[in-house]
N, C-alpha and C positions, 0 to 999 in steps of 0.2 A: 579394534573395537567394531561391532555391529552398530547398523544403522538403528538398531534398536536402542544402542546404549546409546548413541549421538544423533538423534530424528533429525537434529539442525547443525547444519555445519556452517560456518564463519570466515571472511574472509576478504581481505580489502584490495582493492584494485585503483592504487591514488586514491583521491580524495573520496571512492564509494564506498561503502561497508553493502558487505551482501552475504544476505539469509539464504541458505537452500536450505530444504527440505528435502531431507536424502529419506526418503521412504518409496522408494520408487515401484518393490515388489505389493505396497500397498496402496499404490497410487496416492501418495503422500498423503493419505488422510492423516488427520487430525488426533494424534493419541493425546493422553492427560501428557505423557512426558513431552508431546511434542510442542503441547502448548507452553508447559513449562519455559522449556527452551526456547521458542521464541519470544516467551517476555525478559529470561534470563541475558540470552545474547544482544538483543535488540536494545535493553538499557544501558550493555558493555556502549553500543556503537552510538547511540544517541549521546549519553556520556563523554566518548571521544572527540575532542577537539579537531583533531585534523580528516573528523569524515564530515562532507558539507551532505551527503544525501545516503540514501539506506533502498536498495534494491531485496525486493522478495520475493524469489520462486523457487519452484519446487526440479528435484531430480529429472533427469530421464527425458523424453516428449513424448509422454502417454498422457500426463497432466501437471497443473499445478497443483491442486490438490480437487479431491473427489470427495472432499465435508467429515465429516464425524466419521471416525473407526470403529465402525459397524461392528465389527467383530468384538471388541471392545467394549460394546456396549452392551453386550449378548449378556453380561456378567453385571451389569449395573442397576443396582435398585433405583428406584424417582429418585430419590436423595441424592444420589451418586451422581445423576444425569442431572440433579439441581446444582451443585457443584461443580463439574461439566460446565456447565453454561455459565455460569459465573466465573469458571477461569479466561472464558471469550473477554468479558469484559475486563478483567484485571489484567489479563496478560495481553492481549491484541491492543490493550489500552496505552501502552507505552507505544505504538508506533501511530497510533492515532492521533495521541499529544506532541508526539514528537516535534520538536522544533525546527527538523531538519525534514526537508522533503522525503516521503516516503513512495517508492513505485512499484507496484506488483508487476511482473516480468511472469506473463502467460505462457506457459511452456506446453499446456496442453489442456484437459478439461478444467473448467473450476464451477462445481458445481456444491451447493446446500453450503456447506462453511465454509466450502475453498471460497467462494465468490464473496459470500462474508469477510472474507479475510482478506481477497482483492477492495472490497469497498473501503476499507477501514484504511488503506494506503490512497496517496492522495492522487496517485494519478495510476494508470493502467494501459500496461503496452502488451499488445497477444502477436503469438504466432500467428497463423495464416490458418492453423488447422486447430486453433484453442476453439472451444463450447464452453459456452456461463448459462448458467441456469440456477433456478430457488426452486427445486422441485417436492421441496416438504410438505407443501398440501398435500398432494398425492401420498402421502404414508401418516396422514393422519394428526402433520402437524403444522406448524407455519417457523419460516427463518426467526430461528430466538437467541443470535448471534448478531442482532443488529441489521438485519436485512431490508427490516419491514421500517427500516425509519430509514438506510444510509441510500437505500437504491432511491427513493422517492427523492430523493434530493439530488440524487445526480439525473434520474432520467425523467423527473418528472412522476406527478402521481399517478394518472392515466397509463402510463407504461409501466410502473411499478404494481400494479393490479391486475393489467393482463399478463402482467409475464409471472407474478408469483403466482394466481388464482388459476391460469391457467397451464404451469408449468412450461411456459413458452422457454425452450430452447434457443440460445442464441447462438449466431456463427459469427468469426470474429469480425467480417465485415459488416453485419447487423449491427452487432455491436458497435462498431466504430462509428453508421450513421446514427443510433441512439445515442450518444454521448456516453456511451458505458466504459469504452475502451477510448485511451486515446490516441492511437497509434499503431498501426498495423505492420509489421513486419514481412516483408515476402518470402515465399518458397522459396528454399535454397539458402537463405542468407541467415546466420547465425543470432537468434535471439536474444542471446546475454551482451554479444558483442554489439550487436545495432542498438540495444537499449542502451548500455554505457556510452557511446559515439551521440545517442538525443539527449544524455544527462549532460552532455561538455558544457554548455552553457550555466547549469549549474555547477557542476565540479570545477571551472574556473574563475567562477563569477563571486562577487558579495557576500558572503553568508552573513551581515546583519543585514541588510536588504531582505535577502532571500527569506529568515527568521521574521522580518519584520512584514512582508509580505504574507505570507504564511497566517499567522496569526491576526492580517487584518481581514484577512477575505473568512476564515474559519470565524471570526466576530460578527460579521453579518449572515450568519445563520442563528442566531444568540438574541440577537437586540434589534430593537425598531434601527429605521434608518440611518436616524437624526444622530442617534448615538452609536452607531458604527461611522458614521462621518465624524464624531469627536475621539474614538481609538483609532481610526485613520490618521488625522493629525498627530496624536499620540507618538505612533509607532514611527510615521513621515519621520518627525523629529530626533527618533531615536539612530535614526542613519544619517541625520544630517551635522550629528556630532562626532560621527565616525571617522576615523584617516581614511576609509577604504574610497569614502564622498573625492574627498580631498585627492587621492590616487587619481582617480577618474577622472578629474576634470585634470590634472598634470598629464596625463596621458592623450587625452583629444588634445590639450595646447603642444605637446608636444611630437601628433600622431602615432602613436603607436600604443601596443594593447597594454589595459591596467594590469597591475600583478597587485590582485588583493590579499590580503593579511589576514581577515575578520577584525580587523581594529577598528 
């Protein structure tokens, strides 16, 4: 089958579930099927009990993705491209919600929806030679994939202003000192594989912690303080009735590493 017939391919490596985006001749932009598939396969692996975390990038290192398929949209009436963007949000909306950590794996540019599509994952590890960029003002539009609310929150609004109003290209150690990436990988050393070696910590660890973690820091962007400090208790709670607690503390009494369950 062509990368047309399968834009995303799937695939677990222990405890990870990993999205690529095998569209490499088109700089894995963003087709309707592509989006498809990634809401399709991403609720197989969220769904999956034995994946504690969900890695996404794209084919190739040319890019991770290069935003909307331009070419694609050469045939699209407004309606079409208002459909279009509302698949961003239903479909990218499952690894958003996701209760299991999600990390975009920058394999090369991610620019207009690619970088949309890194924001939407919770965390972001780049090659050495990835570029992010929101460059849609420049053709007359602004990121309407979530750009313009998800960047302001990871890098602040003053950087989320210059960099989409002025089409500020970033490099990935740019990136890394603005808190956009969080992890920089070096020349030479393989990106899929250094990204899976920084998730061990989660792919060994807790998944109710890690779940209950997740949705307590995701809550205080939602509610005043006071009531993020009362779903923090909440969720506290909800691991402290767990065996995996209980593992943990038999494993310091008896030194050696916990082996957790998700119980």
């Amino acid at each position: 089958m062509t990368s047309e017939e399968t834009p995303v391919l799937v695939e677990r490596r222990g405890a990870i579930g990993i999205l690529t985006i095998d569209r490499d001749a088109r700089l894995n932009a963003l087709s309707r099927a592509t989006l498809l598939a990634l809401g399709r396969l991403g609720r197989e692996l969220v769904l999956d009990p034995t994946v504690r975390a969900i890695i996404v990038t794209g084919a190739g290192s040319r890019a991770f993705c290069a935003g909307a398929d331009l070419k694609e949209r050469q045939g699209f009436t407004l309606d079409d491209v208002r459909v279009q963007v509302g698949l961003y949000r239903s479909e990218l909306g499952v690894l958003d919600r996701s209760p299991k950590p999600v990390v975009a794996a920058l394999n090369g540019v991610a620019l207009g929806g690619g970088l949309e599509l890194a924001l939407v994952c919770d965390m972001r590890v780049a090659a050495h030679h990835a570029v992010l960029a929101l460059p849609e003002t420049s053709l007359g539009i602004i990121p309407g994939a979530g750009g313009t609310q998800r960047l302001a929150r990871v890098v602040g609004e003053g950087r989320a202003v210059e960099m989409i109003t002025l089409g500020r290209r970033l490099s990935a150690d740019e990136a890394l000192s603005w808190g956009l990436v969080n992890h920089v990988v070096p020349e030479g050393a393989d990106l899929l594989e250094a990204t899976l070696a920084w998730l061990a910590p989660i792919a060994n660890g807790a998944p109710i912690a890690q779940r209950a973690a997740l949705q307590a820091i995701r809550a205080s962007f939602e509610v005043p303080l006071e009531r993020g400090l009362e779903l923090e208790s909440v969720y506290y709670e909800e691991t402290l009735r767990s065996k995996d607690r209980t593992e943990a503390l038999a494993a310091f009494a008896e030194k050696r590493k916990p082996v957790f369950c998700g119980e």
